[in-house]
PDB file of N, CA, C and O in Angstrom:
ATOM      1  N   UNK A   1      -0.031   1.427   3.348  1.00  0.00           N
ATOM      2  CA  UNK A   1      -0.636   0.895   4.549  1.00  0.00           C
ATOM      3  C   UNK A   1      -0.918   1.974   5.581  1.00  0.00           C
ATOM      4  O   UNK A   1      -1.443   1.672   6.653  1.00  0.00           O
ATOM      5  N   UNK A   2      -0.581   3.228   5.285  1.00  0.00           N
ATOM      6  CA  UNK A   2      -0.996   4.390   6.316  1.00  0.00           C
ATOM      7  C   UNK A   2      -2.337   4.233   6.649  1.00  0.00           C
ATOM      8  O   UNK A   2      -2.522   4.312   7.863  1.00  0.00           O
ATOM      9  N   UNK A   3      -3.509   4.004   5.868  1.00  0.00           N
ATOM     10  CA  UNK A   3      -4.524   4.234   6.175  1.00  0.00           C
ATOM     11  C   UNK A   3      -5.020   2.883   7.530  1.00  0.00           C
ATOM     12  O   UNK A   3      -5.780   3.076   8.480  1.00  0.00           O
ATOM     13  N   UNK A   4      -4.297   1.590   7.178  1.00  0.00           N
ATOM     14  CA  UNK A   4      -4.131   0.737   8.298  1.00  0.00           C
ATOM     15  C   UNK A   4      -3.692   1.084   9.756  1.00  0.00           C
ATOM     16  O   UNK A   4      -4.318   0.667  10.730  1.00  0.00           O
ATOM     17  N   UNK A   5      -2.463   1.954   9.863  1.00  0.00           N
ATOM     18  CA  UNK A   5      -2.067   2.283  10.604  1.00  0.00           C
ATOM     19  C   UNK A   5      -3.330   3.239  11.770  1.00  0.00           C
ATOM     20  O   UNK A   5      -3.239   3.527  12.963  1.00  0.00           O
ATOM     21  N   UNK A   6      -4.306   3.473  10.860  1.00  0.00           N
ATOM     22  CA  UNK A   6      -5.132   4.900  11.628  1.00  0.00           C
ATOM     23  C   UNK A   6      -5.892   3.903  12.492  1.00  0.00           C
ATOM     24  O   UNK A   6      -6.390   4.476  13.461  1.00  0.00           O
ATOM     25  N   UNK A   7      -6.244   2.074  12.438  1.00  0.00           N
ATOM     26  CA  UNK A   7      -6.754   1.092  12.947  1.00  0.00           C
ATOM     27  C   UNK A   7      -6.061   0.473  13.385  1.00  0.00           C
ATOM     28  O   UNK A   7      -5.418  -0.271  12.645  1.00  0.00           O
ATOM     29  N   UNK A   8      -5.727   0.448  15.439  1.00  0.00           N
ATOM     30  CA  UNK A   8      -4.709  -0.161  15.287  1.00  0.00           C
ATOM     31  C   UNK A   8      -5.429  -1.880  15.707  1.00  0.00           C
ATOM     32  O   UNK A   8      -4.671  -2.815  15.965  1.00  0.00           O
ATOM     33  N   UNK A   9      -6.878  -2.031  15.710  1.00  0.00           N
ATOM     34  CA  UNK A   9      -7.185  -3.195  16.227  1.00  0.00           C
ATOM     35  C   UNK A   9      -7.544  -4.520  14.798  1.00  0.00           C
ATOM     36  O   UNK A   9      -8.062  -5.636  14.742  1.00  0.00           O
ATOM     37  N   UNK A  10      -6.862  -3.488  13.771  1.00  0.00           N
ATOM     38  CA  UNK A  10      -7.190  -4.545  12.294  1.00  0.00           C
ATOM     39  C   UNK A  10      -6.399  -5.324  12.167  1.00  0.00           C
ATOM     40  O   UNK A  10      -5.210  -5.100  12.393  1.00  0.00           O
ATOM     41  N   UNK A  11      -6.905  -6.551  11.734  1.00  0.00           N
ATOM     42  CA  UNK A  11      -5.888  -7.648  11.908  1.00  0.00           C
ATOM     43  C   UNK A  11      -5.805  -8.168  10.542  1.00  0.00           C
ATOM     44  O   UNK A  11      -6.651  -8.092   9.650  1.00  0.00           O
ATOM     45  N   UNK A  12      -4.580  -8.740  10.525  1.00  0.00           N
ATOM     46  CA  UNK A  12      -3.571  -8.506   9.326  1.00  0.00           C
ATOM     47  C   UNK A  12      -3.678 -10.090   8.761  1.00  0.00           C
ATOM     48  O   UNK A  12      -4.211 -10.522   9.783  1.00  0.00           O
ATOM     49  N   UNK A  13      -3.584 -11.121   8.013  1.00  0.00           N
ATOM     50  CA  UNK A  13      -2.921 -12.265   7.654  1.00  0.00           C
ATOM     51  C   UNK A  13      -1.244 -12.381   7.297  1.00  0.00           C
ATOM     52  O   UNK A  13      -0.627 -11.407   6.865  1.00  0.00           O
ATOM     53  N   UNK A  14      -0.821 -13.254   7.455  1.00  0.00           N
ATOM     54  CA  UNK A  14       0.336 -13.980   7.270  1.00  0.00           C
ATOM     55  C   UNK A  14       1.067 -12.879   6.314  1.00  0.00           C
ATOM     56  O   UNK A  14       2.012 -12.114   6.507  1.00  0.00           O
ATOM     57  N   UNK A  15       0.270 -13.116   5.271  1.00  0.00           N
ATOM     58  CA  UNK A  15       1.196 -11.739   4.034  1.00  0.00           C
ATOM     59  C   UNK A  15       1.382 -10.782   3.778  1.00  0.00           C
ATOM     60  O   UNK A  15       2.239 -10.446   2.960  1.00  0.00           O
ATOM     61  N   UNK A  16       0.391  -9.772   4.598  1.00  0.00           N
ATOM     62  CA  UNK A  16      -0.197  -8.105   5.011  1.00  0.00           C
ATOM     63  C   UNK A  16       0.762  -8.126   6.098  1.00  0.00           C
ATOM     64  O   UNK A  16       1.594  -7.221   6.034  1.00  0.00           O
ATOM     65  N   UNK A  17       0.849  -8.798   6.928  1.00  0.00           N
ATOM     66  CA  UNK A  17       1.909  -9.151   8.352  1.00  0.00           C
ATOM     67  C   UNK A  17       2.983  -8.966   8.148  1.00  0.00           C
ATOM     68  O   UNK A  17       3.553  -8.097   8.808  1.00  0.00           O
ATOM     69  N   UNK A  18       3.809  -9.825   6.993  1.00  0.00           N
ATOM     70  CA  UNK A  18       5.180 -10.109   6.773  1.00  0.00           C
ATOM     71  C   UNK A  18       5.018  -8.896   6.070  1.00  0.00           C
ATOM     72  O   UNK A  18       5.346  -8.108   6.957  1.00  0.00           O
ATOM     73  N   UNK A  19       4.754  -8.240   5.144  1.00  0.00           N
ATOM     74  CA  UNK A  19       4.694  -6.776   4.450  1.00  0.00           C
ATOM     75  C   UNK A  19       4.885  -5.930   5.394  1.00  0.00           C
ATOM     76  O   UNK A  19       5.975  -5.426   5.665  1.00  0.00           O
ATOM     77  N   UNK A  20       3.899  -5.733   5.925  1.00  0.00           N
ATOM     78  CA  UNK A  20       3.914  -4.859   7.498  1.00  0.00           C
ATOM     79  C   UNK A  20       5.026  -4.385   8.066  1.00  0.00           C
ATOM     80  O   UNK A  20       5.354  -3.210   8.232  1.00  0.00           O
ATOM     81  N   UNK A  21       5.826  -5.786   8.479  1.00  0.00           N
ATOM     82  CA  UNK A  21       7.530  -5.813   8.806  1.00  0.00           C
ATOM     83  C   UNK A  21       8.483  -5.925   8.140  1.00  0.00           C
ATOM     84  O   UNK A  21       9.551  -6.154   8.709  1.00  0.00           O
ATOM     85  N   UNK A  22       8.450  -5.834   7.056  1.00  0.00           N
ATOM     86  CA  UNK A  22       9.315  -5.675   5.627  1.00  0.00           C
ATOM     87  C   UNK A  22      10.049  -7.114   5.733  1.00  0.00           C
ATOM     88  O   UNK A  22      11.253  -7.002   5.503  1.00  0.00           O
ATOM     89  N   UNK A  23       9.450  -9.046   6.154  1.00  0.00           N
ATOM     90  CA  UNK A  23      10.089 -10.191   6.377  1.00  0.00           C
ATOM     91  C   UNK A  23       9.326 -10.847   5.698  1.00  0.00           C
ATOM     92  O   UNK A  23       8.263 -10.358   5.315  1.00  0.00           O
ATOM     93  N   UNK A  24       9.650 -11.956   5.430  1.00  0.00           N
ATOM     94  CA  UNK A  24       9.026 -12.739   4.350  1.00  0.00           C
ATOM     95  C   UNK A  24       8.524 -13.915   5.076  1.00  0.00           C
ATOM     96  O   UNK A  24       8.935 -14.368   6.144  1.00  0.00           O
ATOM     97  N   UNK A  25       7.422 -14.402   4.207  1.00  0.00           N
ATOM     98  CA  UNK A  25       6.137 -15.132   5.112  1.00  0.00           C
ATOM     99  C   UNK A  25       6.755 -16.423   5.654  1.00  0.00           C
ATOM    100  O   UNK A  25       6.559 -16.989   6.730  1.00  0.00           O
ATOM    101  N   UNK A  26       7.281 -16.633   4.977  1.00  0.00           N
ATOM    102  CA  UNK A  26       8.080 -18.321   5.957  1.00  0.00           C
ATOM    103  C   UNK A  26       8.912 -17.588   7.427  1.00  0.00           C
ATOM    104  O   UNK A  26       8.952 -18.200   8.494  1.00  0.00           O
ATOM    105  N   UNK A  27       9.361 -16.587   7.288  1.00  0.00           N
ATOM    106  CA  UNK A  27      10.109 -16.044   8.228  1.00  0.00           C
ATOM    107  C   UNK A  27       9.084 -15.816   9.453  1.00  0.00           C
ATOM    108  O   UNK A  27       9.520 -15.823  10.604  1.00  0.00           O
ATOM    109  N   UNK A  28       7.539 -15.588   9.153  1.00  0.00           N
ATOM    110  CA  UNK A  28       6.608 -15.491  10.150  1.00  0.00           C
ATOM    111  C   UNK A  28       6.446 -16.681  10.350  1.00  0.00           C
ATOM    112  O   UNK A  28       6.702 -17.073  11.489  1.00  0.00           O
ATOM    113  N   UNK A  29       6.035 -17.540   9.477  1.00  0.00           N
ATOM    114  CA  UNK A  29       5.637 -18.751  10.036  1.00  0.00           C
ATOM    115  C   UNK A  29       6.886 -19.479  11.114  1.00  0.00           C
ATOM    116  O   UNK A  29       6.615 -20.266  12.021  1.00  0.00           O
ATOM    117  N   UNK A  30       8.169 -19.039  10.787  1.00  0.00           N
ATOM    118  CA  UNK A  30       9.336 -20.102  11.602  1.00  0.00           C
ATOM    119  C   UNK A  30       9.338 -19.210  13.079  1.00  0.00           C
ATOM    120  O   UNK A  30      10.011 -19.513  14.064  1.00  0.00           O
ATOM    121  N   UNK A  31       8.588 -18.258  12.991  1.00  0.00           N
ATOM    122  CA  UNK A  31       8.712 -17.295  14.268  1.00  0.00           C
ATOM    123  C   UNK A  31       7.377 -17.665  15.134  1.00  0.00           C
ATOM    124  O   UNK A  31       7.232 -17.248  16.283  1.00  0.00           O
ATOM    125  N   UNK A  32       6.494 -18.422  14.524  1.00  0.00           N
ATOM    126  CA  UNK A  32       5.149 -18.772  14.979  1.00  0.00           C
ATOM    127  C   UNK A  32       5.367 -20.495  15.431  1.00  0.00           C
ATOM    128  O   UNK A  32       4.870 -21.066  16.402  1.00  0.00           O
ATOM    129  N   UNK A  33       6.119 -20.968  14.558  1.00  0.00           N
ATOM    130  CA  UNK A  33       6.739 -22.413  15.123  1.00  0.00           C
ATOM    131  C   UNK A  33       7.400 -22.639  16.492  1.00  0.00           C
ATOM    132  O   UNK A  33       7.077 -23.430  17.378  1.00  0.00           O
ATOM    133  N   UNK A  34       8.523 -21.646  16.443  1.00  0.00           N
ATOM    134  CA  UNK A  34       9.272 -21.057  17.449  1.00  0.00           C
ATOM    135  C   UNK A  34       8.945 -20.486  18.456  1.00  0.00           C
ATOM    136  O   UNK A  34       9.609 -20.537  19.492  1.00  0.00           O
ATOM    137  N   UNK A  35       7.907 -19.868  18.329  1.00  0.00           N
ATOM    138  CA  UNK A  35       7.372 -18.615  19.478  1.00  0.00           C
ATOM    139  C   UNK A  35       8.044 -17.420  19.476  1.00  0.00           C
ATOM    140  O   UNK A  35       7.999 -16.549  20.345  1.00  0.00           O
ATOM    141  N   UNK A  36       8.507 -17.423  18.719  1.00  0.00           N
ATOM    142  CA  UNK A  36       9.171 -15.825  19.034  1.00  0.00           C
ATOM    143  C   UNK A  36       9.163 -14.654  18.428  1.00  0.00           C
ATOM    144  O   UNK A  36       9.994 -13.754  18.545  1.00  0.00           O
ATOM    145  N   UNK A  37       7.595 -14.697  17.356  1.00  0.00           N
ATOM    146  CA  UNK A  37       7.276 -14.012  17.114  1.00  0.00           C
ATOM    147  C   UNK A  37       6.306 -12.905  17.665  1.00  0.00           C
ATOM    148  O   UNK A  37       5.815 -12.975  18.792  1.00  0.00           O
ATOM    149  N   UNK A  38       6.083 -11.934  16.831  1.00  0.00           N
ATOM    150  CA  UNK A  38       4.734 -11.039  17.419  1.00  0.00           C
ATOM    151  C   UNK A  38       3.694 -12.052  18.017  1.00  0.00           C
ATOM    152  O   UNK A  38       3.803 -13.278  17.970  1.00  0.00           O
ATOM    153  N   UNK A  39       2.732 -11.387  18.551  1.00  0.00           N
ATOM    154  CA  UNK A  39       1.587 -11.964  18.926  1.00  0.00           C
ATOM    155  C   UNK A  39       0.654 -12.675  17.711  1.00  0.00           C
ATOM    156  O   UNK A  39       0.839 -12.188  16.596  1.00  0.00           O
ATOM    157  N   UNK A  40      -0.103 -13.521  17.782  1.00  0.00           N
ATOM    158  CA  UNK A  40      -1.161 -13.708  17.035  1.00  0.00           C
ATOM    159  C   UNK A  40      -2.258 -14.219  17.351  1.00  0.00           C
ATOM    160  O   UNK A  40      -2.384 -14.471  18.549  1.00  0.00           O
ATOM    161  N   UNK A  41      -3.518 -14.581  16.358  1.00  0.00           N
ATOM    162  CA  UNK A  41      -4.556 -15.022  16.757  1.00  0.00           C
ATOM    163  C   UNK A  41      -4.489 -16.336  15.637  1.00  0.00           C
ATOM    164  O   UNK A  41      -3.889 -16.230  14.567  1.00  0.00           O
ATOM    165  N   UNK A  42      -5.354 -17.846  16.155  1.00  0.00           N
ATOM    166  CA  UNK A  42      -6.114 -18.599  15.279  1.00  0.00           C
ATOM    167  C   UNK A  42      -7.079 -18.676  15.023  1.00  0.00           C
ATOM    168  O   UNK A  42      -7.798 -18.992  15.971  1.00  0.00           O
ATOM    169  N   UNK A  43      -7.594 -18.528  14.054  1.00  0.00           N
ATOM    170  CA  UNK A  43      -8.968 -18.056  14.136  1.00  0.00           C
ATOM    171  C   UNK A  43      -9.347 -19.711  12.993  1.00  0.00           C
ATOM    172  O   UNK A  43      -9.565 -19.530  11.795  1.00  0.00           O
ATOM    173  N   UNK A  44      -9.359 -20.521  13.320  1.00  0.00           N
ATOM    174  CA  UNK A  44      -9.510 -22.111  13.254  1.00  0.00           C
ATOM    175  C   UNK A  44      -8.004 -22.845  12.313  1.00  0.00           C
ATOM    176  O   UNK A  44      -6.867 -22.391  12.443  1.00  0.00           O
ATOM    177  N   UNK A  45      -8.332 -23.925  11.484  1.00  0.00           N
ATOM    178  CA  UNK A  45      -7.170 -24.889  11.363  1.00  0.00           C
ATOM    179  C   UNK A  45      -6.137 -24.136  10.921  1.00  0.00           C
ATOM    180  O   UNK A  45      -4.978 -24.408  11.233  1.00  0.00           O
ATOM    181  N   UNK A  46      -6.566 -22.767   9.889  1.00  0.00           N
ATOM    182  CA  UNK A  46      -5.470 -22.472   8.826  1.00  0.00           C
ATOM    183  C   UNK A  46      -5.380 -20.837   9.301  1.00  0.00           C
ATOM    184  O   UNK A  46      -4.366 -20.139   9.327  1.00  0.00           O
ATOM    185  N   UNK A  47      -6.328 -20.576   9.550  1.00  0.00           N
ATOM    186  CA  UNK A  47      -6.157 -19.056   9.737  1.00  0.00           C
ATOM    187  C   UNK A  47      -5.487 -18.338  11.099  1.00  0.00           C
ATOM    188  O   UNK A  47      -5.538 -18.581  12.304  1.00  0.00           O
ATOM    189  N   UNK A  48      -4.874 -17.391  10.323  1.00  0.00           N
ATOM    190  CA  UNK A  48      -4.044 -16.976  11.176  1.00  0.00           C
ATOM    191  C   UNK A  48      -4.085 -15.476  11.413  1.00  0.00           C
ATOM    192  O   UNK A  48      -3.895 -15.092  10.259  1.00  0.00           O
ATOM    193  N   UNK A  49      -4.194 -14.482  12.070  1.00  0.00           N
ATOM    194  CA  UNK A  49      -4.392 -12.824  12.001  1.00  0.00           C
ATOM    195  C   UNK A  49      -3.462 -11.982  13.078  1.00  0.00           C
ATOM    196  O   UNK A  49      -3.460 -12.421  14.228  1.00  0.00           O
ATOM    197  N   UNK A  50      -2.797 -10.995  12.841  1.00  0.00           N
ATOM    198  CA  UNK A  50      -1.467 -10.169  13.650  1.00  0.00           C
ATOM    199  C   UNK A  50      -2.789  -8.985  13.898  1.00  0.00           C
ATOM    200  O   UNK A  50      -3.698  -8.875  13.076  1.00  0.00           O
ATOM    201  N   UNK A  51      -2.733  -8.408  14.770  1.00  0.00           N
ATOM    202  CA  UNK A  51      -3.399  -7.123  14.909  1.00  0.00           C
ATOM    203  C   UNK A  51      -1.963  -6.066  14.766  1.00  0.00           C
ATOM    204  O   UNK A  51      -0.781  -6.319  14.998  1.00  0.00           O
ATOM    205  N   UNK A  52      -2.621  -4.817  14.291  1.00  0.00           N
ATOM    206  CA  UNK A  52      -1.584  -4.014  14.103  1.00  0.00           C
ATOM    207  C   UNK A  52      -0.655  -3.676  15.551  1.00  0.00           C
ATOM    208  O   UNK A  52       0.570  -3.775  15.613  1.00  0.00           O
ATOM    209  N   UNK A  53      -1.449  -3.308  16.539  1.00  0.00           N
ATOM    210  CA  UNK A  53      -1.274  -2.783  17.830  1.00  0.00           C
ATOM    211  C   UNK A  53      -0.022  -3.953  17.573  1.00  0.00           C
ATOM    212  O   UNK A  53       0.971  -3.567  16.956  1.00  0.00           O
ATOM    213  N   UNK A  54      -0.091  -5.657  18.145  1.00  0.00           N
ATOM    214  CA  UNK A  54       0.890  -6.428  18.208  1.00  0.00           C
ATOM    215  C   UNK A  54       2.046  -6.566  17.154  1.00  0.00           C
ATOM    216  O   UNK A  54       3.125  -7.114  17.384  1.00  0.00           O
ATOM    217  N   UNK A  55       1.681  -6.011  16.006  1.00  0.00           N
ATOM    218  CA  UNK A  55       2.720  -5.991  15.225  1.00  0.00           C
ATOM    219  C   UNK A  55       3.896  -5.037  15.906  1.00  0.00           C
ATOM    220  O   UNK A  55       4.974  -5.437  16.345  1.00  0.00           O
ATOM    221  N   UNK A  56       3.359  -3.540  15.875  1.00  0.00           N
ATOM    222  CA  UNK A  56       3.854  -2.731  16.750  1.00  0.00           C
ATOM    223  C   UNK A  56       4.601  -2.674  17.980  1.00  0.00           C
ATOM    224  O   UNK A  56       5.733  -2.275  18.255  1.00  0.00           O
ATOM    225  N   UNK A  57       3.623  -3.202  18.673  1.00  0.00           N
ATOM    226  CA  UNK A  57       4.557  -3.791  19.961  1.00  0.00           C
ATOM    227  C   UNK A  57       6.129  -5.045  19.872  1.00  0.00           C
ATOM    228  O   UNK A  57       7.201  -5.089  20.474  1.00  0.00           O
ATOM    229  N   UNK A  58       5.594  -5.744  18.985  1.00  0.00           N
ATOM    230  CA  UNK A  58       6.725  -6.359  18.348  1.00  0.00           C
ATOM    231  C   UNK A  58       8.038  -6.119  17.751  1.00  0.00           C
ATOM    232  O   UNK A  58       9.086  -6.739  17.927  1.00  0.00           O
ATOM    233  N   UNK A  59       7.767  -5.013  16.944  1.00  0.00           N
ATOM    234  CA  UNK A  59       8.583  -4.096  16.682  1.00  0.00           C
ATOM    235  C   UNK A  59       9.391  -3.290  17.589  1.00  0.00           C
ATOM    236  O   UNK A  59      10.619  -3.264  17.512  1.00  0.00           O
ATOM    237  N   UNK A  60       8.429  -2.349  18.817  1.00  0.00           N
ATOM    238  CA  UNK A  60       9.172  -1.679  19.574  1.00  0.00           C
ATOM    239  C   UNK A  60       9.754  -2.561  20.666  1.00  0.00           C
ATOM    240  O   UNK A  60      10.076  -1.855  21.621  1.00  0.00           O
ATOM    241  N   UNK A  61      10.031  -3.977  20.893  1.00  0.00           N
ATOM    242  CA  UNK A  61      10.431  -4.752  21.710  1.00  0.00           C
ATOM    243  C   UNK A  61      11.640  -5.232  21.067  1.00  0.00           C
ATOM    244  O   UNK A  61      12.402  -5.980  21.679  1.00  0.00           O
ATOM    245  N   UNK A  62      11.824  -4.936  20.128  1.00  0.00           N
ATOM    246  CA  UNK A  62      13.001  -4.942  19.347  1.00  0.00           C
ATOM    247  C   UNK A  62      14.272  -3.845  18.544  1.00  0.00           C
ATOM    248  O   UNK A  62      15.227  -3.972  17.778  1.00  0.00           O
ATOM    249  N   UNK A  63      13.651  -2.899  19.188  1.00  0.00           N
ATOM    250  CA  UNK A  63      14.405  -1.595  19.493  1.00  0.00           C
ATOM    251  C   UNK A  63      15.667  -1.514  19.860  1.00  0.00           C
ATOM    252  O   UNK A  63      15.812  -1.589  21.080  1.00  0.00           O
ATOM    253  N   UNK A  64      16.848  -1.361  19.109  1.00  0.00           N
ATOM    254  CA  UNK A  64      17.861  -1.530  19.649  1.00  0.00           C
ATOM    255  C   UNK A  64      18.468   0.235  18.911  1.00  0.00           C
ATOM    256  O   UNK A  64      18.282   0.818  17.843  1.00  0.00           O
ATOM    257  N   UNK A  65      19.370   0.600  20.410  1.00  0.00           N
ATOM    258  CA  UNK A  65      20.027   2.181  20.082  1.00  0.00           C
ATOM    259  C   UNK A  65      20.943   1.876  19.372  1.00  0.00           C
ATOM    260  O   UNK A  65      21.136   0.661  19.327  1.00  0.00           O
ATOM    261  N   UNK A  66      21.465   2.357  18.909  1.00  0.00           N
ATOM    262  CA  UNK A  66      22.875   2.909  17.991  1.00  0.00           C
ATOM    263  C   UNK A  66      24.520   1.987  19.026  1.00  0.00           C
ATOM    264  O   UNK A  66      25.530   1.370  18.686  1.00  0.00           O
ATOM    265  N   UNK A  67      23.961   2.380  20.181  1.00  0.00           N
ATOM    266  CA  UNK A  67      25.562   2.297  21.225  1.00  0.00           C
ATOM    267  C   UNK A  67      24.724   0.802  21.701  1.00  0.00           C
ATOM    268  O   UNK A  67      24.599   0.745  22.924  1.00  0.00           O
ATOM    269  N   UNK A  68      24.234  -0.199  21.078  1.00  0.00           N
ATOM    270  CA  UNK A  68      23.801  -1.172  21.939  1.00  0.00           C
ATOM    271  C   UNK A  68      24.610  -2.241  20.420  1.00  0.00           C
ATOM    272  O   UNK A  68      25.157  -3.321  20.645  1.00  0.00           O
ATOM    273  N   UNK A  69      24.512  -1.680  19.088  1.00  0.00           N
ATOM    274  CA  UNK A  69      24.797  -2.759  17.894  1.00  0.00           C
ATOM    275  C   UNK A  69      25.692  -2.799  18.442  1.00  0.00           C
ATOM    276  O   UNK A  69      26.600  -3.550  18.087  1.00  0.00           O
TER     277      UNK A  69
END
């Protein structure tokens, strides 16, 4: 996925997503139920797309140091 990374405005589906973050796709979807996942888009009934940038940001909002576990 490096070459993804060089785009950060490409947007991902449900399974490129959960790959992305090394979590498994029900684990996105219960975080999209919930709200407390990354950002996303609907792009109508079924579709769903993460942009990388928000994956990212998602990630670094979840940053925890060493002296914080």
């Amino acid at each position: 996925m490096s070459s993804i990374k060089q785009h950060p405005a490409v947007a991902l589906g449900t399974r490129a997503a959960a790959a992305y973050l090394s979590v498994s796709e029900a684990g996105m979807h219960r975080w999209r139920l919930n709200g407390r996942g990354p950002t996303y888009s609907k792009l109508g009934a079924r579709t769903v797309r993460y942009r990388i940038r928000d994956l990212d940001a998602f990630l670094e909002s979840h940053a925890v140091s060493s002296l914080e576990s």
